[in-house]
N, CA, C and O atoms as a GROMACS GRO file, in nm:
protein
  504
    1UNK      N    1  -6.270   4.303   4.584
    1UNK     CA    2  -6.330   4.201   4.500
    1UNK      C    3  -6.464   4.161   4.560
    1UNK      O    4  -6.490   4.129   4.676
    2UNK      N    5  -6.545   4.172   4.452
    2UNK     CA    6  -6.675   4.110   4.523
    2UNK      C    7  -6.772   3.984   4.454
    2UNK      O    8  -6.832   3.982   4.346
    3UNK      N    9  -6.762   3.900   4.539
    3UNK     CA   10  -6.854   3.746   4.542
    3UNK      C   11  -6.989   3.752   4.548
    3UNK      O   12  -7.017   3.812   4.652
    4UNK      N   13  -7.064   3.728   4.504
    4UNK     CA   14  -7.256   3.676   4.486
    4UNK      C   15  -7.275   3.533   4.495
    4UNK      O   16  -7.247   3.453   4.406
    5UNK      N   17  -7.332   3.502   4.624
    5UNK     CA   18  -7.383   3.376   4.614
    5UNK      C   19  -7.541   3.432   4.632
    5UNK      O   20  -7.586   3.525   4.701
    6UNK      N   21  -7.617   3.320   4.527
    6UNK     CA   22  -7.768   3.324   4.633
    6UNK      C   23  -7.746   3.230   4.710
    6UNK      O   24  -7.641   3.165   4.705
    7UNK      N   25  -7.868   3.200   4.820
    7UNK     CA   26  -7.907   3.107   4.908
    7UNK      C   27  -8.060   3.071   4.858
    7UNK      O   28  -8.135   3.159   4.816
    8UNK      N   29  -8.088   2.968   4.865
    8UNK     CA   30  -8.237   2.930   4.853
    8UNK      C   31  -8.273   2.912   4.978
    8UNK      O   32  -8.330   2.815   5.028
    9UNK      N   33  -8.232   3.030   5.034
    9UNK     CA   34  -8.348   3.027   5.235
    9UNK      C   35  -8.423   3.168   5.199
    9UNK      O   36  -8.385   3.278   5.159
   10UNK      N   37  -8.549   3.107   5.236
   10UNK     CA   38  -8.631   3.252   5.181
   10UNK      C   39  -8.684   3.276   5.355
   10UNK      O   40  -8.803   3.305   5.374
   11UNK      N   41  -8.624   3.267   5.432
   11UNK     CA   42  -8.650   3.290   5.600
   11UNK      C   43  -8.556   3.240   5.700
   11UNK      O   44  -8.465   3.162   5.668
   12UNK      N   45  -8.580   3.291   5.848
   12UNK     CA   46  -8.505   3.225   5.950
   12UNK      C   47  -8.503   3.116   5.985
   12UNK      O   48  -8.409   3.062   6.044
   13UNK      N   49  -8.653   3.046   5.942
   13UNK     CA   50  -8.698   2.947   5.976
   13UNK      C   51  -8.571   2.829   5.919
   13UNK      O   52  -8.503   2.754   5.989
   14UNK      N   53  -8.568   2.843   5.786
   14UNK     CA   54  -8.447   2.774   5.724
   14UNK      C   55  -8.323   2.753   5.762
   14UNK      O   56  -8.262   2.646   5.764
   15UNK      N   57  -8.276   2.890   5.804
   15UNK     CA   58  -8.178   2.896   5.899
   15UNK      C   59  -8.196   2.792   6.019
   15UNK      O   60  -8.130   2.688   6.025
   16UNK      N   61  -8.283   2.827   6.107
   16UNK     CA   62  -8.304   2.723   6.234
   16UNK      C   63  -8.305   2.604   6.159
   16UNK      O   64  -8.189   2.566   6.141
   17UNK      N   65  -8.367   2.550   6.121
   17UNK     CA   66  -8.359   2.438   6.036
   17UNK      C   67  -8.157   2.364   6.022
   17UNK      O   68  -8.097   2.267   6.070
   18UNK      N   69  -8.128   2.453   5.948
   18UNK     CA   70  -7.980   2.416   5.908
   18UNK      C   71  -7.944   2.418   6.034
   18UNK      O   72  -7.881   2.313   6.048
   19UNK      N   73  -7.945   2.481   6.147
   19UNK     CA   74  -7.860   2.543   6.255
   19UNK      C   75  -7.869   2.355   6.380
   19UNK      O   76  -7.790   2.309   6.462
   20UNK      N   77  -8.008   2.304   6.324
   20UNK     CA   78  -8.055   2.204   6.414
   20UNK      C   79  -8.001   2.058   6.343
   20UNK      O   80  -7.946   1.958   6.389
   21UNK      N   81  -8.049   2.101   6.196
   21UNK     CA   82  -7.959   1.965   6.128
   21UNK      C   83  -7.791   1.969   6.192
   21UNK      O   84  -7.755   1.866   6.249
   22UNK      N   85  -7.715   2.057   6.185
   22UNK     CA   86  -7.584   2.083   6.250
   22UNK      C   87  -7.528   1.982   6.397
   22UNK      O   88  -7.432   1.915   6.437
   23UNK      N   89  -7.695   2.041   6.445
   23UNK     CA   90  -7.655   2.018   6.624
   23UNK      C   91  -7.641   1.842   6.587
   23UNK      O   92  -7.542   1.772   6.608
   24UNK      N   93  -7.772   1.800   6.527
   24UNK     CA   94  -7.772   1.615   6.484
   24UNK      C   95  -7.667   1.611   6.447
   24UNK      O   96  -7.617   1.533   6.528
   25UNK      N   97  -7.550   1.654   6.344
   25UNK     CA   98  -7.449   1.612   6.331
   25UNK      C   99  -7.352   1.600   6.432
   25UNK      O  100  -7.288   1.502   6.474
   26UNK      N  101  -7.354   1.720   6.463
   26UNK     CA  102  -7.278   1.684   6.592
   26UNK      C  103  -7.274   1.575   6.697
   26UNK      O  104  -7.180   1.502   6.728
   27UNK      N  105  -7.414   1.582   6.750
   27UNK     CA  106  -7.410   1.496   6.839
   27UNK      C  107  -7.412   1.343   6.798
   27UNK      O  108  -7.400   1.266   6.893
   28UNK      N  109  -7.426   1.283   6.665
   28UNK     CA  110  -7.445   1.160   6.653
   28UNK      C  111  -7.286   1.125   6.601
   28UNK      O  112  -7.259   1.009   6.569
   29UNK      N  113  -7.186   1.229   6.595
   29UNK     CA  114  -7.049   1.221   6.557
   29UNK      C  115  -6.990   1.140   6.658
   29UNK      O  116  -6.974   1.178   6.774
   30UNK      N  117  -6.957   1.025   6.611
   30UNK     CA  118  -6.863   0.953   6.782
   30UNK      C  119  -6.745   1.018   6.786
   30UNK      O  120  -6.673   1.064   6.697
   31UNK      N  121  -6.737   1.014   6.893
   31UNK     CA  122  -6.614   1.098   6.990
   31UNK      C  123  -6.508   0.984   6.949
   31UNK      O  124  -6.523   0.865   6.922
   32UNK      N  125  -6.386   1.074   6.955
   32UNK     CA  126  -6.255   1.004   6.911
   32UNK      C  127  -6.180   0.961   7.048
   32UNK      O  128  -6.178   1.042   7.141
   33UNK      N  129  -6.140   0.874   7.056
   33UNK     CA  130  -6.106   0.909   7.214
   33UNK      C  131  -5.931   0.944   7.263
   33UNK      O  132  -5.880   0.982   7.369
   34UNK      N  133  -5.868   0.905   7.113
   34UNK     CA  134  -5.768   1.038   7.174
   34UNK      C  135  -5.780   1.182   7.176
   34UNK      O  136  -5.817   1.225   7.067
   35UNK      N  137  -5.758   1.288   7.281
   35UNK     CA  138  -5.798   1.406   7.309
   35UNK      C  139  -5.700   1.463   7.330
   35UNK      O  140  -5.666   1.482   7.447
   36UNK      N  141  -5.598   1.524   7.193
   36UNK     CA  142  -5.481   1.604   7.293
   36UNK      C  143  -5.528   1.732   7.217
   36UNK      O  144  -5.623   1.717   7.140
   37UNK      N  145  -5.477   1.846   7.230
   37UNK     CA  146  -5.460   1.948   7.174
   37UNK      C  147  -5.447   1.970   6.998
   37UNK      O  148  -5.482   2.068   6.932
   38UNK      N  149  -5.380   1.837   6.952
   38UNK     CA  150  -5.314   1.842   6.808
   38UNK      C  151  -5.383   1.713   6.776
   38UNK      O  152  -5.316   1.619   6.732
   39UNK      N  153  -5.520   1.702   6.797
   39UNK     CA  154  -5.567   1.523   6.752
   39UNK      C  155  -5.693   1.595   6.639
   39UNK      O  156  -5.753   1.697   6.672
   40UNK      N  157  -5.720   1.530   6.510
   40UNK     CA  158  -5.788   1.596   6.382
   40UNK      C  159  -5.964   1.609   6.452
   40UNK      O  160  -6.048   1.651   6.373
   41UNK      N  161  -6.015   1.570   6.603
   41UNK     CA  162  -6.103   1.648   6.574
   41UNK      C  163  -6.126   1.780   6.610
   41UNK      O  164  -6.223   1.856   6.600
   42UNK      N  165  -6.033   1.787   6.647
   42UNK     CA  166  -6.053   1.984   6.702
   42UNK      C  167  -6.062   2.074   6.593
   42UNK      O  168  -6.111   2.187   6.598
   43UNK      N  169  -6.002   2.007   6.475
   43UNK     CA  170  -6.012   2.072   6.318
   43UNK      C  171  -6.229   2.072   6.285
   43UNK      O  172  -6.303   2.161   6.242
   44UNK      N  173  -6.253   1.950   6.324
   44UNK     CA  174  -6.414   1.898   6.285
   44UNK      C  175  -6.463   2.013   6.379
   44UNK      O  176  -6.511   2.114   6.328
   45UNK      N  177  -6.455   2.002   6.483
   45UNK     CA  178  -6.526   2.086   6.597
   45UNK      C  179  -6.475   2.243   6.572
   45UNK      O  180  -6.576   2.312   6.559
   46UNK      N  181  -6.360   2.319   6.562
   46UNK     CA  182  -6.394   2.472   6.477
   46UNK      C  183  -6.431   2.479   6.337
   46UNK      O  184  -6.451   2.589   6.284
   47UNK      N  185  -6.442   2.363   6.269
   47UNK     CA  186  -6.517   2.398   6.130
   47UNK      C  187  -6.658   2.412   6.143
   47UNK      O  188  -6.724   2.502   6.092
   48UNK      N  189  -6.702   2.315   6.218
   48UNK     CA  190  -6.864   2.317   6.245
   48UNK      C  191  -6.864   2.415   6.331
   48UNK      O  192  -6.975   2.458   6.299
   49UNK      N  193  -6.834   2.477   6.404
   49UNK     CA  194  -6.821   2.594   6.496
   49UNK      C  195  -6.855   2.711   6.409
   49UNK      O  196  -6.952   2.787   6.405
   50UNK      N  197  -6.703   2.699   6.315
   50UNK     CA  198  -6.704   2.816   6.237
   50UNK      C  199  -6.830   2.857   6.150
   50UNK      O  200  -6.843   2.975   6.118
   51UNK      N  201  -6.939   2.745   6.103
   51UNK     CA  202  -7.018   2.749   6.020
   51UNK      C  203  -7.156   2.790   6.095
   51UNK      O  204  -7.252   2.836   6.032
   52UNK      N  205  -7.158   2.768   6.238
   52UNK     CA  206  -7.266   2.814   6.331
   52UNK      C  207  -7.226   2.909   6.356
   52UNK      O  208  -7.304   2.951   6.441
   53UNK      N  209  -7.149   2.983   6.340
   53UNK     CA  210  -7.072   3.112   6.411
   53UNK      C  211  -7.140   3.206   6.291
   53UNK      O  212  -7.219   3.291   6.333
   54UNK      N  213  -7.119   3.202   6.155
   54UNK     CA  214  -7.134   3.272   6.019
   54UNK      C  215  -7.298   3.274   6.059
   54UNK      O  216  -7.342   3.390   6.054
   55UNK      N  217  -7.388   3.184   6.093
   55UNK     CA  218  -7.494   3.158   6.060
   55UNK      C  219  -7.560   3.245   6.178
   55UNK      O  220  -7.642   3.331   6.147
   56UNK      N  221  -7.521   3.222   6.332
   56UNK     CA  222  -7.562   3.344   6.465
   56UNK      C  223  -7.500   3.464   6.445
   56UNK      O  224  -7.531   3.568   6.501
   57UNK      N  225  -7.402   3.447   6.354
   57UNK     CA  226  -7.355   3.607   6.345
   57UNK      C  227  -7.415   3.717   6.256
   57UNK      O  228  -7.397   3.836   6.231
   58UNK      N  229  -7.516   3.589   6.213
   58UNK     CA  230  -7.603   3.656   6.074
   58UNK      C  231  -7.764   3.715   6.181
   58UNK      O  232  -7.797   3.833   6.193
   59UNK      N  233  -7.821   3.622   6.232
   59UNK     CA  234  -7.927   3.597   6.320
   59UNK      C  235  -7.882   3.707   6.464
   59UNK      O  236  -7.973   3.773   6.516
   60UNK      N  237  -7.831   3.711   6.483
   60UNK     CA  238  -7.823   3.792   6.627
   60UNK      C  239  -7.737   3.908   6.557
   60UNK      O  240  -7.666   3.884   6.460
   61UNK      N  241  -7.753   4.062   6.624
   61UNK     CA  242  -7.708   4.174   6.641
   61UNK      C  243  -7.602   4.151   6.690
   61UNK      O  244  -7.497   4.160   6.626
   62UNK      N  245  -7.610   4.109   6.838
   62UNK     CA  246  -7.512   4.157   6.959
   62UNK      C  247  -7.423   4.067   6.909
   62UNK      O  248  -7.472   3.972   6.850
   63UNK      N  249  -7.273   4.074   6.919
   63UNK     CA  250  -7.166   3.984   6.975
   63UNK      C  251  -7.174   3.919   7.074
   63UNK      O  252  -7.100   3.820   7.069
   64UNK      N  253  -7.234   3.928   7.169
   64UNK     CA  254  -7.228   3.805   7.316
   64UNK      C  255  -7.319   3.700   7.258
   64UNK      O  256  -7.285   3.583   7.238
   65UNK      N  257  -7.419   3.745   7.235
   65UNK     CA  258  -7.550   3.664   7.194
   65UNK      C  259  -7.525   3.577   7.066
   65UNK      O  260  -7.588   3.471   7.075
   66UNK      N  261  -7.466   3.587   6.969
   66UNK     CA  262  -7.399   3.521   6.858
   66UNK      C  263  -7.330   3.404   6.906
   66UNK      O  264  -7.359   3.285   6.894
   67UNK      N  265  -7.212   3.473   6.975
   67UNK     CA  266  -7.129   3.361   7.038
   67UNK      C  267  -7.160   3.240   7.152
   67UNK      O  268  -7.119   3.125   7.169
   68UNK      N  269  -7.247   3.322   7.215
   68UNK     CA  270  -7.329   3.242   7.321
   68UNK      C  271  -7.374   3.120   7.263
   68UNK      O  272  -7.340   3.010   7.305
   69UNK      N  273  -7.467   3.143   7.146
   69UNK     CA  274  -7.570   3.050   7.072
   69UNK      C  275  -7.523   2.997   6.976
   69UNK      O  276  -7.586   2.915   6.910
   70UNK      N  277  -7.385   3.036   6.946
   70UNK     CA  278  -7.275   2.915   6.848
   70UNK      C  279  -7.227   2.797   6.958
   70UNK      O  280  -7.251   2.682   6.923
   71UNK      N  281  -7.164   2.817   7.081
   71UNK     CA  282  -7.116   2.751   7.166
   71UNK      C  283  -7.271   2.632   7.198
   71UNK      O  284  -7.251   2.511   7.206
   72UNK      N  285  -7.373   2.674   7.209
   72UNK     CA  286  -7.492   2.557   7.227
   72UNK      C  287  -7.439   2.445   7.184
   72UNK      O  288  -7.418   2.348   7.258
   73UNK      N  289  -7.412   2.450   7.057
   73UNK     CA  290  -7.435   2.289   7.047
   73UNK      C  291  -7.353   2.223   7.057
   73UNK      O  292  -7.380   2.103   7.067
   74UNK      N  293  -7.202   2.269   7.061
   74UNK     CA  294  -7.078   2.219   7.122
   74UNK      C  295  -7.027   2.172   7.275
   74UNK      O  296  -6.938   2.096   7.315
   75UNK      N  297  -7.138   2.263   7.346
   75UNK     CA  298  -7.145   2.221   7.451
   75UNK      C  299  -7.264   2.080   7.493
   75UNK      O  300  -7.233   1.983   7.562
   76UNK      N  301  -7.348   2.096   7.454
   76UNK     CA  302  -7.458   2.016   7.401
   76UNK      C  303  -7.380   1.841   7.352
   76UNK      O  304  -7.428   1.737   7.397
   77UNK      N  305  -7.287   1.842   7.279
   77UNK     CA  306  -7.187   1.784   7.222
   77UNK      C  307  -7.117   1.726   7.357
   77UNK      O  308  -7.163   1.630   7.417
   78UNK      N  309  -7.032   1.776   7.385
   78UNK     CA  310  -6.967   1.775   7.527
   78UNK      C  311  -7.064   1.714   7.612
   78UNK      O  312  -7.043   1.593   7.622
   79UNK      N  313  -7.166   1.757   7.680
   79UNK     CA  314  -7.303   1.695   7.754
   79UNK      C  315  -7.293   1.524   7.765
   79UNK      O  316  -7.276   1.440   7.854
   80UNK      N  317  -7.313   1.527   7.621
   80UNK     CA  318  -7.350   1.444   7.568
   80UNK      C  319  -7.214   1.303   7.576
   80UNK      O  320  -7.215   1.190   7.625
   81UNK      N  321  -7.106   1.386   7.499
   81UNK     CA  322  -6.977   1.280   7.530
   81UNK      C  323  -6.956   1.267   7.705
   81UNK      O  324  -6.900   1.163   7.739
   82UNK      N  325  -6.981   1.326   7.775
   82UNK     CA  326  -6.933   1.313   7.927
   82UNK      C  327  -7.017   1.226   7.987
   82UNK      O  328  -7.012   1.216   8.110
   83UNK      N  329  -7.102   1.153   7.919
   83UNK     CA  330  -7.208   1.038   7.956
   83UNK      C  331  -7.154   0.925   7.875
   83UNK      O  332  -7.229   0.828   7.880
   84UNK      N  333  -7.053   0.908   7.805
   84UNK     CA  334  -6.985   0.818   7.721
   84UNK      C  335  -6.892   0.736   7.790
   84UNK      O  336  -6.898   0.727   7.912
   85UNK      N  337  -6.791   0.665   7.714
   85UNK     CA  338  -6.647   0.603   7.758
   85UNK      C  339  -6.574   0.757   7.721
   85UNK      O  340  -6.504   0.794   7.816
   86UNK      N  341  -6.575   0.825   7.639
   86UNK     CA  342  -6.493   0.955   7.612
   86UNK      C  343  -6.472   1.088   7.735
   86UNK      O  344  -6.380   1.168   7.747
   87UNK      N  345  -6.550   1.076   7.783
   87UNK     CA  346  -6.609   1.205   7.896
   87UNK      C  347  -6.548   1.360   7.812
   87UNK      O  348  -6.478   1.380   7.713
   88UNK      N  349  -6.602   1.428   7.889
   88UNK     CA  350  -6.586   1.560   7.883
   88UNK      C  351  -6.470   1.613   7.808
   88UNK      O  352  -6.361   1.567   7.841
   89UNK      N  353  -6.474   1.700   7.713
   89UNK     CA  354  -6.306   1.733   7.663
   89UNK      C  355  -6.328   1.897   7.700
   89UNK      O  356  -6.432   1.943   7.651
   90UNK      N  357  -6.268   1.967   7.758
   90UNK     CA  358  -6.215   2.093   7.771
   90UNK      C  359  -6.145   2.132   7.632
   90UNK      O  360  -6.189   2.242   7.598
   91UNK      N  361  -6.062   2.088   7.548
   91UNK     CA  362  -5.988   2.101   7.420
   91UNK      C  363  -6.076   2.156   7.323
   91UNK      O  364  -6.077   2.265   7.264
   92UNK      N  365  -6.191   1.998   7.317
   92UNK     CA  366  -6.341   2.010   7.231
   92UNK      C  367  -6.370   2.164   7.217
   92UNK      O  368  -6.359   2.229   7.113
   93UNK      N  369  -6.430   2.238   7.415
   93UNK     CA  370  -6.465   2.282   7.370
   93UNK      C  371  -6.414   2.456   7.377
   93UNK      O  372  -6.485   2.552   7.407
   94UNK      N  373  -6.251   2.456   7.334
   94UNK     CA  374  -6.191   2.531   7.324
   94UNK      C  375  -6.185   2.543   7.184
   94UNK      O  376  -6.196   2.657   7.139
   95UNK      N  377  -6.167   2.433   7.090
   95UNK     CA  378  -6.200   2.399   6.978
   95UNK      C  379  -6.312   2.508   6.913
   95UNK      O  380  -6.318   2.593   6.824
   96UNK      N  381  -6.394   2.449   7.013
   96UNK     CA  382  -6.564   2.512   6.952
   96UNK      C  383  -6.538   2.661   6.966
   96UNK      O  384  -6.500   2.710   6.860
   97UNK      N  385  -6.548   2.746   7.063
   97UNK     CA  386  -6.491   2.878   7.070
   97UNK      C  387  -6.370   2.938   6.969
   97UNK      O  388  -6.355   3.059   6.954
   98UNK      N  389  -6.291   2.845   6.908
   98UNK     CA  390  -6.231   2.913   6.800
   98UNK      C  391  -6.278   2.954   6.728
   98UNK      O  392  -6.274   3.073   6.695
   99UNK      N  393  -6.364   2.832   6.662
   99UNK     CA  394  -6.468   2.825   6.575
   99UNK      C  395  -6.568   2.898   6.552
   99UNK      O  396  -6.617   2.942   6.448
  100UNK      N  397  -6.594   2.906   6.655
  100UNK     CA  398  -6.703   3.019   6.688
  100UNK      C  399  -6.673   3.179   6.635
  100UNK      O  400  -6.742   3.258   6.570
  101UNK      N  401  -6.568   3.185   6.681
  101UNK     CA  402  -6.567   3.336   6.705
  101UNK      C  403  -6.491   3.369   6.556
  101UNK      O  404  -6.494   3.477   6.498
  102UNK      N  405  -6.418   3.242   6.507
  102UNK     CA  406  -6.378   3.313   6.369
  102UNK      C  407  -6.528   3.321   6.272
  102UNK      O  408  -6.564   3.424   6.216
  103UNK      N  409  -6.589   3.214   6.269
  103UNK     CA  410  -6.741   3.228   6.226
  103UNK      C  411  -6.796   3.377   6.257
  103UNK      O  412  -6.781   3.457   6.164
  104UNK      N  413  -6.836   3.408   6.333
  104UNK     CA  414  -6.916   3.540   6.396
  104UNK      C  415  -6.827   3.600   6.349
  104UNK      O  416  -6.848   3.613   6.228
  105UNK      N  417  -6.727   3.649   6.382
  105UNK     CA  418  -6.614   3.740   6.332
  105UNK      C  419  -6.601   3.772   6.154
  105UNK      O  420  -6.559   3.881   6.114
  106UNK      N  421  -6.649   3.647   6.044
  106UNK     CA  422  -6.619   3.683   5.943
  106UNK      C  423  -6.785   3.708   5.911
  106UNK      O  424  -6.826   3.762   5.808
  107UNK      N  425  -6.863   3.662   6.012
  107UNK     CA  426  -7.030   3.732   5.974
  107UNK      C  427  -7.026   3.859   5.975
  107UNK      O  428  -7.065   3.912   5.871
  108UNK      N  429  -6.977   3.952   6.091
  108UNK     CA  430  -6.985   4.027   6.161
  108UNK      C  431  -6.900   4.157   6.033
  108UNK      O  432  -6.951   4.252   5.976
  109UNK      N  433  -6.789   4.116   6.030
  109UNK     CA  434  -6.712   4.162   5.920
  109UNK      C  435  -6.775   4.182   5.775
  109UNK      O  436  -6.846   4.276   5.741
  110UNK      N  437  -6.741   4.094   5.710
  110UNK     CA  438  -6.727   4.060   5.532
  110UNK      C  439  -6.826   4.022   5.491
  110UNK      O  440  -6.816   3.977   5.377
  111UNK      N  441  -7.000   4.016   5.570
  111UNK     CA  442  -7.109   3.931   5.474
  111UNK      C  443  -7.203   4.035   5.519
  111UNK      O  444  -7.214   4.083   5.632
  112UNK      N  445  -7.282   4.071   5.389
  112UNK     CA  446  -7.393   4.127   5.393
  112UNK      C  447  -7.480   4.080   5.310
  112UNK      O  448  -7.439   4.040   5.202
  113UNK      N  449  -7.616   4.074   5.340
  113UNK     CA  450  -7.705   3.967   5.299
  113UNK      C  451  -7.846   4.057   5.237
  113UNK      O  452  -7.848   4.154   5.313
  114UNK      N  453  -7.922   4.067   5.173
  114UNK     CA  454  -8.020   4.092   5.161
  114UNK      C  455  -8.175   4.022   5.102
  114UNK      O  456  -8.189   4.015   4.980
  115UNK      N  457  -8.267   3.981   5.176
  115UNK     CA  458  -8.361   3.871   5.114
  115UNK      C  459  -8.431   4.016   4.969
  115UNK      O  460  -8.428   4.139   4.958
  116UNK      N  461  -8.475   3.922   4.903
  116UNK     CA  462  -8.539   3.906   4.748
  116UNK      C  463  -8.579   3.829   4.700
  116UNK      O  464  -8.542   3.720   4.742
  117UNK      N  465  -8.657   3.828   4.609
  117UNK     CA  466  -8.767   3.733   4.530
  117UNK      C  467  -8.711   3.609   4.567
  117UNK      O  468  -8.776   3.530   4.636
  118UNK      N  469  -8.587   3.582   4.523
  118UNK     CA  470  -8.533   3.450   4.470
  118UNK      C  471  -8.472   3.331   4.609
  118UNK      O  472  -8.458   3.209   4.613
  119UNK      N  473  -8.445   3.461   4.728
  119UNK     CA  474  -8.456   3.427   4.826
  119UNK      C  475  -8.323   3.563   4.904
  119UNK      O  476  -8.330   3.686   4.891
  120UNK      N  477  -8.186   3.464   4.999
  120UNK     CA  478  -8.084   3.569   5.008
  120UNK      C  479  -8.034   3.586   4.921
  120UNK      O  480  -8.019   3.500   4.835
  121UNK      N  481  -7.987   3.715   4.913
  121UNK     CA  482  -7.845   3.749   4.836
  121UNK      C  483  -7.765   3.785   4.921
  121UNK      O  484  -7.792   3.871   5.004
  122UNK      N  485  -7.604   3.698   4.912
  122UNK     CA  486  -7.502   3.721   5.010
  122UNK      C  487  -7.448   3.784   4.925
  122UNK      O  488  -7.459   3.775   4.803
  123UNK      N  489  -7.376   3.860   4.997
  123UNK     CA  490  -7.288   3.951   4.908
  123UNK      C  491  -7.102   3.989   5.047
  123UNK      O  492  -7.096   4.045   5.157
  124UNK      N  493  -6.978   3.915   4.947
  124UNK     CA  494  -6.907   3.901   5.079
  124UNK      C  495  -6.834   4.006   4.995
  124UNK      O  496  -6.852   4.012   4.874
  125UNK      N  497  -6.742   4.097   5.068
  125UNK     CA  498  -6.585   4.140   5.030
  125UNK      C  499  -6.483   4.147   5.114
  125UNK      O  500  -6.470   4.166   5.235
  126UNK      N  501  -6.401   4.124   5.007
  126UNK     CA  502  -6.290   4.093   5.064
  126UNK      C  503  -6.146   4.190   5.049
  126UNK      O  504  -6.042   4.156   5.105
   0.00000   0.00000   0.00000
């Protein structure tokens, strides 16, 4: 079965753009301060993962380099909470690495993209 979305990004630049609006979300997200394994933000942290993951998996070739530069801003995130009342979560950013890698993983896989007039054309199958 095959899906057509356009995108109205007619460059990378756009991309970086989205990739940085992301990181602001992140980091202005207050930290929850229960931290177990099964607490709803580890769901927030591999969704946003997962969506930087699709987006470096699009932007970078390599697999290390994808994943590397999905983990930024989660760690960045983390940085950031470990200067808080919350400190540091290890979970967070095990979280983020899920996220990550199912992101990159379904870039890497199922999306092929091609720019044109109108801007991308994604093109996924499944």
């Amino acid at each position: 079965m095959k899906y057509i979305f356009i995108i109205s990004a007619t460059s990378e630049l756009s991309i970086a753009i989205a990739m940085l609006l992301l990181l602001c979300l992140l980091v202005t997200t207050p930290a929850i301060a229960e931290d177990s394994w099964t607490s709803n933000d580890k769901v927030l942290h591999a969704g946003v993962s997962s969506a930087i993951g699709v987006v470096t998996g699009r932007v970078f070739d390599s697999w290390g380099w994808s994943l590397g530069t999905c983990m930024i801003p989660g760690t960045i995130k983390e940085a950031v909470d470990a200067t808080s009342r919350s400190g540091w979560s290890w979970e967070d950013l095990a979280a983020d690495a899920v996220g990550c890698t199912i992101g990159v993983s379904f870039s890497k896989i199922t999306i092929n993209y091609q720019p044109d007039i109108r801007g991308i054309s994604v093109t996924t199958h499944f």
